[in-house]
N, C-alpha and C positions, 0 to 999 in steps of 0.2 A: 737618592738618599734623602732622609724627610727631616725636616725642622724640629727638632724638638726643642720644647718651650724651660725658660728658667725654673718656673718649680719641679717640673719634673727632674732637670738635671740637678736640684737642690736634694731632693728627695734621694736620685742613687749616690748625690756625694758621701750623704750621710752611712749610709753603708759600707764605704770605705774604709778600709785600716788607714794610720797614719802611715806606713812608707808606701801604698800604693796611693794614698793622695797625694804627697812630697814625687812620687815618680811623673804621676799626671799632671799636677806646675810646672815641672822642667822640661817636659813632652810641650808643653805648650807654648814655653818660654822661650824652648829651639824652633820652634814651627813659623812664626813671626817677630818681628822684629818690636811691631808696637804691645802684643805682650811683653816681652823682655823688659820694654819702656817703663809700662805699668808694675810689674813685679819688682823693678831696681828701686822705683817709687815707692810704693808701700812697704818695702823690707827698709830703705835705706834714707828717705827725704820725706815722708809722712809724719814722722818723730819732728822733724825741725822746720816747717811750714815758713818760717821766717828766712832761715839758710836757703830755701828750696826758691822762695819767691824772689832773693836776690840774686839766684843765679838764672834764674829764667830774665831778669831785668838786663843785668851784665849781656845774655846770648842774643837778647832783643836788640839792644844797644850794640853789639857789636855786628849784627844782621844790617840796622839801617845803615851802618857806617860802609858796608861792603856792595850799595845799593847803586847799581848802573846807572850813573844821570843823564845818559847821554840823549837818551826821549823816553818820552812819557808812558810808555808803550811797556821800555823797559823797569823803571819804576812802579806800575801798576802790578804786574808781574811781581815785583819782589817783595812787596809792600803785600803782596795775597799770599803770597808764601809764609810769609813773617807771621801775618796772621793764622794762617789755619795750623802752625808750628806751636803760637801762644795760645789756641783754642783746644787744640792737642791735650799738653799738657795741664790745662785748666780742666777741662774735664777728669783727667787724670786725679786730682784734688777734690773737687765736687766739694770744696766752698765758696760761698756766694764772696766772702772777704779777698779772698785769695784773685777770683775772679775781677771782683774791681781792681784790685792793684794792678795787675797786671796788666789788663786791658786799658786802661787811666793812662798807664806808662806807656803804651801803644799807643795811644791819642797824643799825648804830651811830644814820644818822638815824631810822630806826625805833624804833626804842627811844627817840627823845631826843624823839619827837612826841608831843604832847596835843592832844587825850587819850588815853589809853593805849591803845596795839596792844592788850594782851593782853584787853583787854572784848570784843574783839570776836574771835568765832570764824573768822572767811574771812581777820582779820589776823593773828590768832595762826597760823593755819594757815601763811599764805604766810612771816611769818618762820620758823617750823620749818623748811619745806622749804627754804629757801633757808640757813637755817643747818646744815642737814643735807650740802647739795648744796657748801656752803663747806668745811666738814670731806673731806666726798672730794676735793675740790679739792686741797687742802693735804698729804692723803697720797700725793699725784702728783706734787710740786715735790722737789727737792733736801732731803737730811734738814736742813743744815743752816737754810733756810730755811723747813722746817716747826716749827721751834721760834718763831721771832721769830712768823711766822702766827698759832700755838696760843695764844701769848701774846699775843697782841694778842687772838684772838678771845675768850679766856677775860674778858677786862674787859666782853663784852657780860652 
């Protein structure tokens, strides 16, 4: 079976009636799990960016609290779950805003976990780069909202 590229599948969408494209969403919405994800999103939490961002904080926040302390081994482990869970659905968004809050709040609990990130080299590592990856974030939004950003992020 061969690849075919987005514009062409943009091209035969448009040929489509509306209920054989409402059948093809839901074909594809039963097939995978992270479509379902995407589609609940843009039907139901695209509208309220704000609702959507607090509850992704809340699932974060209640991830790190569920987090095995008992070696570092297993906190690396849960701590990369947590992330490619808030990377997930940040992509899902595809805004640059949305993206710093989030990922900000991922640094913030990180830093607020015991026992400390910085002991460990594969945690201090993934904070860096994700602090690293925040800051370019931030020089791509609007100037005036790369000040509230900075300063918010400078408290980590």
């Amino acid at each position: 079976m061969q690849n075919i590229s987005v514009p062409e599948i943009r091209k035969e969408i448009e040929h489509l009636e509306a209920k054989e494209l409402r059948d093809l969403i839901l074909q594809l919405a039963k097939f995978k799990r992270e479509n379902k994800e995407l589609l609940a999103y843009k039907l139901f939490d695209a509208s309220d960016e704000e609702y959507f961002i607090e509850q992704l904080k809340e699932s974060i926040a209640e991830q790190f609290g569920q987090i095995n302390r008992d070696h570092y081994y297993y906190i690396k482990k849960s701590v990369r779950k947590i992330l490619r869970y808030a990377k997930k659905y940040i992509r899902f968004s595809k805004k640059k805003e949305t993206e710093i809050e989030i990922l900000t709040y991922f640094l913030h609990c990180l830093s607020k976990m015991r026992p400390d990130y910085s002991r460990n080299s594969v945690l201090r590592g993934i904070y860096q780069r994700e602090l690293l990856y925040v800051k370019k974030c931030i020089s791509q939004v609007h100037p005036d909202l790369q000040l509230d950003y900075r300063q918010e992020l400078d408290k980590l």
